[in-house]
DSSP file (Angstrom, degrees, kcal/mol; ACC not computed):
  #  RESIDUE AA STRUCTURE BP1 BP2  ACC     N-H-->O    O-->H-N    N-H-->O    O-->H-N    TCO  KAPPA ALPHA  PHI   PSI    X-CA   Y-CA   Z-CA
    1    1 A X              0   0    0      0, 0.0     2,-0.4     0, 0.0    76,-0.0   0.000 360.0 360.0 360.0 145.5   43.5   75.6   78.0
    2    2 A X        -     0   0    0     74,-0.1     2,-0.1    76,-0.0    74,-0.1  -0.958 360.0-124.3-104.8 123.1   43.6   72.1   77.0
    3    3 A X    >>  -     0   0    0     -2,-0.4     4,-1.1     1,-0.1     3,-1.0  -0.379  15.1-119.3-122.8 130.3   40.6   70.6   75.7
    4    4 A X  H 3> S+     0   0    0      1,-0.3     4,-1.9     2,-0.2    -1,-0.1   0.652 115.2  50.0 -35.6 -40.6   38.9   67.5   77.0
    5    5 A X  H 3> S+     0   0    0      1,-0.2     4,-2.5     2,-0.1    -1,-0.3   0.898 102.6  53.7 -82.9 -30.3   39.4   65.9   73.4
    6    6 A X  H <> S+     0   0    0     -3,-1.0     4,-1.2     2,-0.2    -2,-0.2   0.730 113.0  52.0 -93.5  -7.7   43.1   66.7   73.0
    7    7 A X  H >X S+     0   0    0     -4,-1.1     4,-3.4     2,-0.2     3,-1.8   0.968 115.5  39.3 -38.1 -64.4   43.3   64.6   76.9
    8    8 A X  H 3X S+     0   0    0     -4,-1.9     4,-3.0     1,-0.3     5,-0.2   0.857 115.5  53.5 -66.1 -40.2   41.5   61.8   75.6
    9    9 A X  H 3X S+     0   0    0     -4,-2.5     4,-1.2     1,-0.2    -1,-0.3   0.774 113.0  45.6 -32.2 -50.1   43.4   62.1   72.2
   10   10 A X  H <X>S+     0   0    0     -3,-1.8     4,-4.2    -4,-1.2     5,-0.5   0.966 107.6  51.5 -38.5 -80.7   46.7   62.0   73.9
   11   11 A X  H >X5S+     0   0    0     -4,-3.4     3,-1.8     1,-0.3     4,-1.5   0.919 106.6  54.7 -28.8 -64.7   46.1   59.3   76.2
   12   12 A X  H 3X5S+     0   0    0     -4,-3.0     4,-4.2     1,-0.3     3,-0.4   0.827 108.2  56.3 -37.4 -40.7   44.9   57.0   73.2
   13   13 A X  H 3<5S+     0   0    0     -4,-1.2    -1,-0.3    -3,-0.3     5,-0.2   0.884 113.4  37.4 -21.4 -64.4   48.3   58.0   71.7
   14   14 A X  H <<5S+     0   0    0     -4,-4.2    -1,-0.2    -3,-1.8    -2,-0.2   0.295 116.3  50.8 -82.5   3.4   49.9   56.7   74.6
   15   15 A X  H >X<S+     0   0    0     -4,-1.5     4,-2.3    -5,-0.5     3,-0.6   0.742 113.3  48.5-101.3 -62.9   47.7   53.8   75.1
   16   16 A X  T 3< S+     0   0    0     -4,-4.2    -2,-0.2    -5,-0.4    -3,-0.1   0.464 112.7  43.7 -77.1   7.2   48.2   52.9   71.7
   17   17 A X  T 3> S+     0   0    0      2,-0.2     4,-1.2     3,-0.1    -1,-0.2   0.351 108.0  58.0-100.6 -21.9   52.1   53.2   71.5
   18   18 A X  H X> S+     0   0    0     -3,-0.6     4,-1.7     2,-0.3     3,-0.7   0.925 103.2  53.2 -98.8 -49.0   52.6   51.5   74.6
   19   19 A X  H 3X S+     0   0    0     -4,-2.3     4,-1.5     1,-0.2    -1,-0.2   0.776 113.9  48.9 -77.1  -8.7   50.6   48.3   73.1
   20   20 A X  H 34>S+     0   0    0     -5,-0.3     5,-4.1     8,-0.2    -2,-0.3   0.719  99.2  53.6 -54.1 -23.0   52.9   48.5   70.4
   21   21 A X  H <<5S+     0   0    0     -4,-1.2    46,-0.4    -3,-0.7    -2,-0.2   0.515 113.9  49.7-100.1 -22.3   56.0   48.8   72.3
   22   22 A X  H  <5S+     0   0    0     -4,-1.7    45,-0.3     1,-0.2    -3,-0.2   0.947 118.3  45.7 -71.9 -56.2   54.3   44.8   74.3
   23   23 A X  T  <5S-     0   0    0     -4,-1.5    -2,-0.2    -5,-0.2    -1,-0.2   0.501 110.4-141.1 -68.2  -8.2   53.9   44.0   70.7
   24   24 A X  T   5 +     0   0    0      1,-0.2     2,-0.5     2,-0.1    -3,-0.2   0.868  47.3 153.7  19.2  53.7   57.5   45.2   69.9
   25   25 A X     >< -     0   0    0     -5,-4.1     4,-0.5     1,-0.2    -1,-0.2  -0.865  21.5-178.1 -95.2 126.8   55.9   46.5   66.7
   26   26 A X  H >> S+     0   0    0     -2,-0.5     4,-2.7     2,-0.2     3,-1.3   0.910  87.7  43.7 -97.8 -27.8   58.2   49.4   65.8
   27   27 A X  H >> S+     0   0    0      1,-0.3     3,-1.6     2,-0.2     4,-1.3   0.907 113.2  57.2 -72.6 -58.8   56.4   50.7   62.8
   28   28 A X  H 34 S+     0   0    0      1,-0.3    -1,-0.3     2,-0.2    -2,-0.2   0.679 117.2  35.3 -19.7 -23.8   53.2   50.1   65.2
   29   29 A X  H X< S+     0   0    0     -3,-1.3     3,-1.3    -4,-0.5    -1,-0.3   0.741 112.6  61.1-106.2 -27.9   55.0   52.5   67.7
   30   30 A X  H X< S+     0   0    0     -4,-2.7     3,-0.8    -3,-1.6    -2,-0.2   0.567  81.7  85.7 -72.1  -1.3   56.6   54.9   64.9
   31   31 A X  T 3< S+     0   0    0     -4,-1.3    -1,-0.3     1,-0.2    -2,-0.1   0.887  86.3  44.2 -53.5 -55.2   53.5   55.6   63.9
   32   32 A X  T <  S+     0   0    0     -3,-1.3    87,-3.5    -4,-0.2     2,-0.4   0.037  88.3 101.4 -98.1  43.4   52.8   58.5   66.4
   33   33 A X  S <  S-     0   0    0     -3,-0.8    87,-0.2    85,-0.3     4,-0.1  -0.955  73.8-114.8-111.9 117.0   56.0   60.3   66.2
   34   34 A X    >   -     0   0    0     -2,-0.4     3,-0.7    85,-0.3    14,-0.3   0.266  45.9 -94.3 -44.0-167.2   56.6   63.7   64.0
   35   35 A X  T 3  S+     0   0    0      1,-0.3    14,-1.8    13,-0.1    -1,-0.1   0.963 126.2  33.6 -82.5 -39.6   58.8   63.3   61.5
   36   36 A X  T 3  S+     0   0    0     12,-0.2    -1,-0.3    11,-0.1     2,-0.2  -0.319  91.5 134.0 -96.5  32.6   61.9   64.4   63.3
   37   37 A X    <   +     0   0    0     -3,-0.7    11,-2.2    -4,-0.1    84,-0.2  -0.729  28.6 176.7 -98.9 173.4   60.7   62.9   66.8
   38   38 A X  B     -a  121   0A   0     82,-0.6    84,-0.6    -2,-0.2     2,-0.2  -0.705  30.7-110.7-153.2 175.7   63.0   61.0   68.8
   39   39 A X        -     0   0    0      6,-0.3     6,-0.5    82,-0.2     2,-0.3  -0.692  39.9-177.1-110.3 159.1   63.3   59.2   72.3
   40   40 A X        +     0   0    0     -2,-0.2     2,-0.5     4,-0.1     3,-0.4  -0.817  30.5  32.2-155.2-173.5   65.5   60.7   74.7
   41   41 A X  S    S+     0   0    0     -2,-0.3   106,-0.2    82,-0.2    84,-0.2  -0.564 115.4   8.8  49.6 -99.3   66.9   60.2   78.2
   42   42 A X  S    S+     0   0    0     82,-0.8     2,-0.3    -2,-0.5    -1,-0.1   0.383 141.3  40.2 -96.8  14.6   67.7   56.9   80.2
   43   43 A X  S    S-     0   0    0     -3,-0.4     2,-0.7    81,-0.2    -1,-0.2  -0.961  80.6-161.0-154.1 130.3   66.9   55.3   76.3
   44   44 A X        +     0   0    0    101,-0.4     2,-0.3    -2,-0.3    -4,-0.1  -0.882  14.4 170.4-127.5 121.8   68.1   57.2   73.1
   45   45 A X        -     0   0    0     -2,-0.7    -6,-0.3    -6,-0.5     7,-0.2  -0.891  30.3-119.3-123.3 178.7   66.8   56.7   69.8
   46   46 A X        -     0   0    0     -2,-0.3     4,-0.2     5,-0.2     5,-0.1  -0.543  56.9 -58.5 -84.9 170.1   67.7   59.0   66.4
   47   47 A X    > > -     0   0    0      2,-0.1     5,-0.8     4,-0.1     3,-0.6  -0.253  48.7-113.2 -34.4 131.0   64.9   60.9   64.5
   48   48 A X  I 3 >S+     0   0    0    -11,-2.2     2,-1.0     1,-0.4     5,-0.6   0.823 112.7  45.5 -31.6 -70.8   62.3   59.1   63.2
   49   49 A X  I 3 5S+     0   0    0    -14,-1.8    -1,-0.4     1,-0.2    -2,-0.1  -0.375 114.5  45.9 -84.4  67.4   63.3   59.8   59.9
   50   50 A X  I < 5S-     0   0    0     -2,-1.0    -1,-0.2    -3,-0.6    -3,-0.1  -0.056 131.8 -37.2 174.3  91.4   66.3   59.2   60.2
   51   51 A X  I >>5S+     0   0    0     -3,-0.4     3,-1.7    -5,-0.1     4,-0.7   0.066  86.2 117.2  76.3 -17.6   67.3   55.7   62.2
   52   52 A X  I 3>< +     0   0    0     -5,-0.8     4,-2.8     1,-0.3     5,-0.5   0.885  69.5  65.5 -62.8 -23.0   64.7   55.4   65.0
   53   53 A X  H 34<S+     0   0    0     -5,-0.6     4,-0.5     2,-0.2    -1,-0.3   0.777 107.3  43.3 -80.9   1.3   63.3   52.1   63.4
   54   54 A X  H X> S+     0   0    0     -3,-1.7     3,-1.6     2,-0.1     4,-1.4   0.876 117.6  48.1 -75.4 -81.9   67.1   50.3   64.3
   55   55 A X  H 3X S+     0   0    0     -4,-0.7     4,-1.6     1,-0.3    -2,-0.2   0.609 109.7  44.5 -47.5 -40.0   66.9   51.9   67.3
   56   56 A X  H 3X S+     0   0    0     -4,-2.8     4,-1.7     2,-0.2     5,-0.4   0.816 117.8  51.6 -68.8 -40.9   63.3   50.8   68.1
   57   57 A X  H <> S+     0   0    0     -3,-1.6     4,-1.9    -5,-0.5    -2,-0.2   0.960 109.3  49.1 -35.7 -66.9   64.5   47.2   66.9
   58   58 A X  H  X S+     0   0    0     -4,-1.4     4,-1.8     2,-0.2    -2,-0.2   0.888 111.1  45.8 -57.4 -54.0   67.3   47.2   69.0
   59   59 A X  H  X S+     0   0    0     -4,-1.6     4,-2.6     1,-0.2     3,-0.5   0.944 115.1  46.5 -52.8 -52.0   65.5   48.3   72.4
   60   60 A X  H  < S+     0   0    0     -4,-1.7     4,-0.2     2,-0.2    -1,-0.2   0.945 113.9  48.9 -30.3 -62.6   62.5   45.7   71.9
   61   61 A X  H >< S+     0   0    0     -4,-1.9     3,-1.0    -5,-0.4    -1,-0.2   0.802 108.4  62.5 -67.8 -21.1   65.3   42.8   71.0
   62   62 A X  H 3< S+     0   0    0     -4,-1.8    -1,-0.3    -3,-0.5    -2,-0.2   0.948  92.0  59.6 -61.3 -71.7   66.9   44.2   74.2
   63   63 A X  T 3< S-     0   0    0     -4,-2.6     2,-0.5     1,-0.2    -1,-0.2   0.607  82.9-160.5 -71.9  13.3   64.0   43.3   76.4
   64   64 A X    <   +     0   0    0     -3,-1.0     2,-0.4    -4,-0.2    -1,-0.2  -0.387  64.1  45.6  77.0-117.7   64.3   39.7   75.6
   65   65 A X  S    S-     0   0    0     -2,-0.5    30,-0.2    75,-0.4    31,-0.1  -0.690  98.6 -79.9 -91.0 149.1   60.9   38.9   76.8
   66   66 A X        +     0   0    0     -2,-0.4    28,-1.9    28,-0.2    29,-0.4   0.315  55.9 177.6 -99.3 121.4   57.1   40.2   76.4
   67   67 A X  E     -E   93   0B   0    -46,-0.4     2,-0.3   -45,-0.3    26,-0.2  -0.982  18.0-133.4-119.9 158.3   57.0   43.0   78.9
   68   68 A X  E     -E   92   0B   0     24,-2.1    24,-2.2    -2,-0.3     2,-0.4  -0.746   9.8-138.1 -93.8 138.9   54.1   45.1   79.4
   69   69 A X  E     -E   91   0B   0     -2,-0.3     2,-0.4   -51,-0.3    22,-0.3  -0.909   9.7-169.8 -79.5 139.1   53.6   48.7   79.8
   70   70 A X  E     -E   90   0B   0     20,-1.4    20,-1.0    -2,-0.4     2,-0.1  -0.946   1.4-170.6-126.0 126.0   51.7   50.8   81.9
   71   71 A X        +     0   0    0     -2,-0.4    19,-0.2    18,-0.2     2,-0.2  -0.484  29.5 156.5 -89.4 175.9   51.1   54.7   81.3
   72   72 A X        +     0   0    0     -2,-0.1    16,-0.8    17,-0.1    -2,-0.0  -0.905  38.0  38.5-172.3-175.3   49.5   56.1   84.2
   73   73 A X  S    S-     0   0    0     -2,-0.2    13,-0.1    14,-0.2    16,-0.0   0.635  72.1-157.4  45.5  30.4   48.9   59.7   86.4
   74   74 A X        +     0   0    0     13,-0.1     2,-0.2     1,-0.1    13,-0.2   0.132  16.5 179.1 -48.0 134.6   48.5   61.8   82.9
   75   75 A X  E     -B   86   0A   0     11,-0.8    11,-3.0     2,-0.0     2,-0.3  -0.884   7.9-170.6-148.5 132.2   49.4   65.3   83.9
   76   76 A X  E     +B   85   0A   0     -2,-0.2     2,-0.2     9,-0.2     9,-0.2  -0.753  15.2 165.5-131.4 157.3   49.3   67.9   80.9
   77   77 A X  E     -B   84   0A   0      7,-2.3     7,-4.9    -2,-0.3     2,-0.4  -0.967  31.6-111.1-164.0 166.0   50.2   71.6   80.0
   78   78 A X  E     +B   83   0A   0      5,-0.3     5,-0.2    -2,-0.2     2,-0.1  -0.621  22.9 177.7 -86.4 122.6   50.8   74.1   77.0
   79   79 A X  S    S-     0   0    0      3,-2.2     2,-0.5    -2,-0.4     3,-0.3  -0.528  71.4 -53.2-155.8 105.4   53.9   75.2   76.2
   80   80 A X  S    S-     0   0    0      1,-0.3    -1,-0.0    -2,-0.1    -2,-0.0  -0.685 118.8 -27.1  51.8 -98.2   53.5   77.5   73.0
   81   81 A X  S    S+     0   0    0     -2,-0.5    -1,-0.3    -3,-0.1    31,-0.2   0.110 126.0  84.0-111.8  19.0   51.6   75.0   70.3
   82   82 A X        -     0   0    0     -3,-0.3    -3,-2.2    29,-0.1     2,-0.4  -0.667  69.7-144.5 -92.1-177.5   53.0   71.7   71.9
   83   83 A X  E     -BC  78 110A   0     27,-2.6    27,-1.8    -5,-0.2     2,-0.5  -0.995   6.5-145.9-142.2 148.2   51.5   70.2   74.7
   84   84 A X  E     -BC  77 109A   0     -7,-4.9    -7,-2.3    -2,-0.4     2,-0.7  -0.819  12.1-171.8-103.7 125.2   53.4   68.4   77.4
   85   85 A X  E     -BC  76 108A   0     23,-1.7    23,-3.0    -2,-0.5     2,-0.5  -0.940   6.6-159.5-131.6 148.2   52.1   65.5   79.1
   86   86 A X  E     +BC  75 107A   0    -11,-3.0   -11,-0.8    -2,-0.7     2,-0.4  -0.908  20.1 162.2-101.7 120.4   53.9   64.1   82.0
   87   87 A X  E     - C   0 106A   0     19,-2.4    19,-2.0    -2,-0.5   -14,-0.2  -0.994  37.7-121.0-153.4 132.8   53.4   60.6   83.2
   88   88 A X  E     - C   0 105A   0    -16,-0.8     2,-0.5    -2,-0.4    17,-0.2  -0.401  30.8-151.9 -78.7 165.2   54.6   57.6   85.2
   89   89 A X        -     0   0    0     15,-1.7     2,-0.4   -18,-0.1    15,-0.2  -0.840   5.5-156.5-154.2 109.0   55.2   54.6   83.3
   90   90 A X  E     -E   70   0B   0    -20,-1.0   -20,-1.4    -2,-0.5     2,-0.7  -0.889   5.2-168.3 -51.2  91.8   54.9   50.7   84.8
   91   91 A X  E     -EF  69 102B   0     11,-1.3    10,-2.5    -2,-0.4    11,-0.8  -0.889  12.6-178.5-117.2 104.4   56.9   48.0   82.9
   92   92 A X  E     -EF  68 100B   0    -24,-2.2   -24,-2.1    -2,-0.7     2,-0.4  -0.715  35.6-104.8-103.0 141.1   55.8   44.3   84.1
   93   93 A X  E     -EF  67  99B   0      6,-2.4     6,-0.8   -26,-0.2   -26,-0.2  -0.895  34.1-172.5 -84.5 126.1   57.2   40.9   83.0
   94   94 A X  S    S+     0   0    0    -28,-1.9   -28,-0.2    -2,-0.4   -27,-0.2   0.036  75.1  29.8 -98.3   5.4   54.4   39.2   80.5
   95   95 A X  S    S+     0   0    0      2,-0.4     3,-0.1   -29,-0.4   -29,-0.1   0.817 113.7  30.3-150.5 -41.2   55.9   36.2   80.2
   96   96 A X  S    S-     0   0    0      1,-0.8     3,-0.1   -30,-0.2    43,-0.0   0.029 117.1 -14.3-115.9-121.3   58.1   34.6   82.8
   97   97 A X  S    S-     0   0    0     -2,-0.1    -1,-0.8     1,-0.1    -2,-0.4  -0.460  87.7-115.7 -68.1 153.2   57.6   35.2   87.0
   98   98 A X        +     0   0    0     -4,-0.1     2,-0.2    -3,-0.1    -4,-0.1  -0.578  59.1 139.4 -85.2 153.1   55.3   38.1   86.9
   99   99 A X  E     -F   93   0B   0     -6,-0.8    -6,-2.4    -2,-0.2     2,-0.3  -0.760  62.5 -89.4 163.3 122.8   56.9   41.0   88.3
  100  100 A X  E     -F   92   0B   0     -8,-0.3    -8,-0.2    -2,-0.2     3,-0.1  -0.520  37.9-178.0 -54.9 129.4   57.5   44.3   88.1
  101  101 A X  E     -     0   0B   0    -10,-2.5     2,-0.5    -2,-0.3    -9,-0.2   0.788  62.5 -16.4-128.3 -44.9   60.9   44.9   85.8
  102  102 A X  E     -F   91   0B   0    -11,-0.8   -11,-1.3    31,-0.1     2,-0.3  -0.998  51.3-136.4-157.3 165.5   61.4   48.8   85.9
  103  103 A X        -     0   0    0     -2,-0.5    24,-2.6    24,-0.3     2,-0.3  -0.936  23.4-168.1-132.0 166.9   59.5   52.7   86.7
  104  104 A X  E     - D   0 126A   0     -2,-0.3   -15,-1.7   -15,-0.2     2,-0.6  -0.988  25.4-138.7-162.3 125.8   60.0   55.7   84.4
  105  105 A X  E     -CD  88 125A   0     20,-0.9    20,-2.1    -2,-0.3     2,-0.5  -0.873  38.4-155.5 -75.8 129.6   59.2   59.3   84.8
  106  106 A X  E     +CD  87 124A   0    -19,-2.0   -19,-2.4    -2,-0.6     2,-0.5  -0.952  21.8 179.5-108.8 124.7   57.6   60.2   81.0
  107  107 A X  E     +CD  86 123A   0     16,-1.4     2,-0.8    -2,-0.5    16,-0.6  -0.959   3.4 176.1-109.1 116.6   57.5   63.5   79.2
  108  108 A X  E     -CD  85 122A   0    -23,-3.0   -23,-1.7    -2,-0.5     2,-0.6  -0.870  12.8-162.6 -97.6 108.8   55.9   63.4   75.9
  109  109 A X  E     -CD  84 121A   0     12,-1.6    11,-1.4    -2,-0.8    12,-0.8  -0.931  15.5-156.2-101.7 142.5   55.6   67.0   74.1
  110  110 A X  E     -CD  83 119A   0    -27,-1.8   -27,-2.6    -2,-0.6     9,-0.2  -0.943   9.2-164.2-117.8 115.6   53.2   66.2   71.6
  111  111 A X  E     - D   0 118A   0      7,-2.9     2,-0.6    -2,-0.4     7,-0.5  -0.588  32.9-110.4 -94.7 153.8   53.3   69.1   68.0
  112  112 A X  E     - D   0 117A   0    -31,-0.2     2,-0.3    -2,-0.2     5,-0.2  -0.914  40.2-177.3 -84.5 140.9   50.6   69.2   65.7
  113  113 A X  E >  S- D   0 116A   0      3,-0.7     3,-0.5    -2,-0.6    -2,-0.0  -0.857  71.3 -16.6-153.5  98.9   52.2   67.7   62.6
  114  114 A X  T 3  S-     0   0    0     -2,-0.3    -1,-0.0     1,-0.2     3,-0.0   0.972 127.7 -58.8  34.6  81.1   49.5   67.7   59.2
  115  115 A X  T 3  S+     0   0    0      1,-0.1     2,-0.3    -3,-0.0    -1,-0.2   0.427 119.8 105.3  25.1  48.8   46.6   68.3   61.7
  116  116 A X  E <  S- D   0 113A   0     -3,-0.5    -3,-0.7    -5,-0.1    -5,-0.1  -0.971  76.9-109.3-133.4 143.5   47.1   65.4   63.6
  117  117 A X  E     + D   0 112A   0     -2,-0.3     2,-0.2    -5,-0.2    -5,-0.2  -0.122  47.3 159.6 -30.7 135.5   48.8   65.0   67.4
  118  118 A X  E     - D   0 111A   0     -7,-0.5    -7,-2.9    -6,-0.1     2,-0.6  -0.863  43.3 -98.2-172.3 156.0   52.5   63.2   67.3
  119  119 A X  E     - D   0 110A   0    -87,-3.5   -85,-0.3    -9,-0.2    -9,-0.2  -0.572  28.1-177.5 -98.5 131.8   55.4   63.3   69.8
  120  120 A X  E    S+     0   0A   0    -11,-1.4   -82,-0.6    -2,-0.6     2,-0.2   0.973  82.9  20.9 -56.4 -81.5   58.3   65.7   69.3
  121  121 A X  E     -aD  38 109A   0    -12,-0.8   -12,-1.6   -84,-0.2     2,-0.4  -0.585  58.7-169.3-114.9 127.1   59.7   64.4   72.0
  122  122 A X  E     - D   0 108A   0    -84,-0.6     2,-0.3    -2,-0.2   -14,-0.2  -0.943  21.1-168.7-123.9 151.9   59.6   61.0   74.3
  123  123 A X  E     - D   0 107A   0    -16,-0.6   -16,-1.4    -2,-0.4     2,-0.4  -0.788   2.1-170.4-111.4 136.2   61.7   61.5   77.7
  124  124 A X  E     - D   0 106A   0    -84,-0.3   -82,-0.8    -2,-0.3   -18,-0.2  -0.982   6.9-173.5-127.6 135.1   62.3   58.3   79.7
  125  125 A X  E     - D   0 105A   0    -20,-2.1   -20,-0.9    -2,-0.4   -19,-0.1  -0.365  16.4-153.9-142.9  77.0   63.7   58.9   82.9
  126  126 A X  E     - D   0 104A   0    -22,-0.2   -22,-0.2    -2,-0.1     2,-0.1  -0.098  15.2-126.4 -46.4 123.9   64.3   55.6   83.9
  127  127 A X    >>  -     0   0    0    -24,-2.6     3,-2.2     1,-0.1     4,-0.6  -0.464  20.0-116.1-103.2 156.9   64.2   55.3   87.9
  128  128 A X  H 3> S+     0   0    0      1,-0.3     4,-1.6     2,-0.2    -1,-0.1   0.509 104.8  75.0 -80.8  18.7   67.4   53.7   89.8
  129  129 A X  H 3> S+     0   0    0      1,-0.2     4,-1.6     2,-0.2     5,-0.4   0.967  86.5  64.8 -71.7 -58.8   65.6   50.6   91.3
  130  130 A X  H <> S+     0   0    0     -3,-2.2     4,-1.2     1,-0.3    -1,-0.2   0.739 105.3  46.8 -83.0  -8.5   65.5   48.9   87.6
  131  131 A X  H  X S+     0   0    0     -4,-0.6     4,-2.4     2,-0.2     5,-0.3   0.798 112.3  46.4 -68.3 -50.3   69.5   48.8   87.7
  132  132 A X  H  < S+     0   0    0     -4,-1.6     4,-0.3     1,-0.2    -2,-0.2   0.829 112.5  49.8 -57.3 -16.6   69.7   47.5   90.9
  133  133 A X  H  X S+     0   0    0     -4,-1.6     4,-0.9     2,-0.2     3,-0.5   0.811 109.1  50.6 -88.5 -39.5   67.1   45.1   89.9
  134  134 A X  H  < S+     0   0    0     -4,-1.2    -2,-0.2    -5,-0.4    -1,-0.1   0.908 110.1  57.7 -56.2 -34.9   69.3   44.2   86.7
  135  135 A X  T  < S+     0   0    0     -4,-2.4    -1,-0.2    -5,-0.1    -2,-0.2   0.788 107.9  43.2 -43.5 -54.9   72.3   43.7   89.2
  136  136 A X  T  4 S-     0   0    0     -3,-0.5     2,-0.3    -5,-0.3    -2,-0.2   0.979 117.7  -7.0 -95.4 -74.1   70.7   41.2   91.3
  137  137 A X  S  < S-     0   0    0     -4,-0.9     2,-1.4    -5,-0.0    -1,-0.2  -0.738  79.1 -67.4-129.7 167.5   69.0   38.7   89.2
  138  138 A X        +     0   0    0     -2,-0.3    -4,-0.1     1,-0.1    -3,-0.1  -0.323  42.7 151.6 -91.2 123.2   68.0   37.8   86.0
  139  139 A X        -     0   0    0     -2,-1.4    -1,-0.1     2,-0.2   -74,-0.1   0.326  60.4-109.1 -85.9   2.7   65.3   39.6   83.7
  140  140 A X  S    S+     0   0    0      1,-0.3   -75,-0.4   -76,-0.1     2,-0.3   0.896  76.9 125.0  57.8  44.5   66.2   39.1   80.2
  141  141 A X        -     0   0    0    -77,-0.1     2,-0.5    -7,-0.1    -1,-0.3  -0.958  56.7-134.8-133.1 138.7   67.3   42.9   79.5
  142  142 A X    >   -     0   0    0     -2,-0.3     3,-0.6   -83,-0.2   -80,-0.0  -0.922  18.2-157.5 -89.9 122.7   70.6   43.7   78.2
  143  143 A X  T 3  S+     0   0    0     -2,-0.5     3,-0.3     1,-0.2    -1,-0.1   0.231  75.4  77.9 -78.7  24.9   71.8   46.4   80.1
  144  144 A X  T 3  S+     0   0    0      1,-0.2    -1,-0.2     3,-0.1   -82,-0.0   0.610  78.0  70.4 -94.1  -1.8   73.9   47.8   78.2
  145  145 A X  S <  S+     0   0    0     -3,-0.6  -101,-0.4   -86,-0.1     2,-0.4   0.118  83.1  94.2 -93.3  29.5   71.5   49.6   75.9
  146  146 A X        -     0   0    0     -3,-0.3     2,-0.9  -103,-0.1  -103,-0.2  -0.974  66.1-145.8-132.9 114.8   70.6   52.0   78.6
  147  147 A X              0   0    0     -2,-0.4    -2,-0.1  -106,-0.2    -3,-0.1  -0.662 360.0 360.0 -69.8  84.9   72.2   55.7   79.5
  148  148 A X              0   0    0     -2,-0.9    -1,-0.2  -106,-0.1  -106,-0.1   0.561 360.0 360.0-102.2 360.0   72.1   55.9   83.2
């Protein structure tokens, strides 16, 4: 069973990564990552230790201008000591016409790593609306830094 505090713990995680990634602060986001977590899916970065802050550089400088994130629908489960939390994820333009700019299935399995919560693993599973959207007009994302 998963515990009312390791929710709220989570979330905050993810609350508090996610205003790092508006701030395009990478240590600010590398902060809750084991030591060997990574991003994975429709965005790849290496192990923490070992390149994710170039990669984290590179994605940020990628989105050109302040967008926002939105976590949202938290849905969690155990699988051995991680915990998986599953989530939809809202990315808005801060900056110029306001506007929804892409949606993202998220998985985060979250390890204990020196007794505090940190993601193994970030999954982005970027949905195919935000190509089509890149396609048609412009949003100030290079799309080339994106596995689709």
């Amino acid at each position: 069973m998963i515990t009312t505090e390791e929710k709220t713990t989570l979330q905050e995680i993810i609350a508090n990564y996610s205003i790092a990634s508006d701030a395009k602060d990478v240590q600010g986001h590398m902060q809750y990552y084991a030591a060997n977590g990574y991003i994975d899916g429709g965005m790849k970065s290496k192990p923490k230790n070992a390149g994710m802050a170039e990669d984290l550089a590179q994605m940020f400088a990628m989105e050109g201008t302040l967008k926002r994130h939105f976590a949202m629908n938290h849905r969690f489960s155990r699988d051995q000591d991680a915990i998986v939390v599953d989530y939809l994820l809202l990315v808005v333009e801060g900056e110029q016409m306001p506007g929804v700019i892409a949606t993202a299935e998220v998985r985060d399995r979250f390890i204990q790593e020196d007794g505090e919560w940190k993601i193994a693993v970030h999954t982005i599973k970027i949905d195919p609306a935000m190509f089509n959207l890149l396609k048609q007009q412009d949003t100030g994302i290079n799309s080339d830094a994106f596995n689709a």
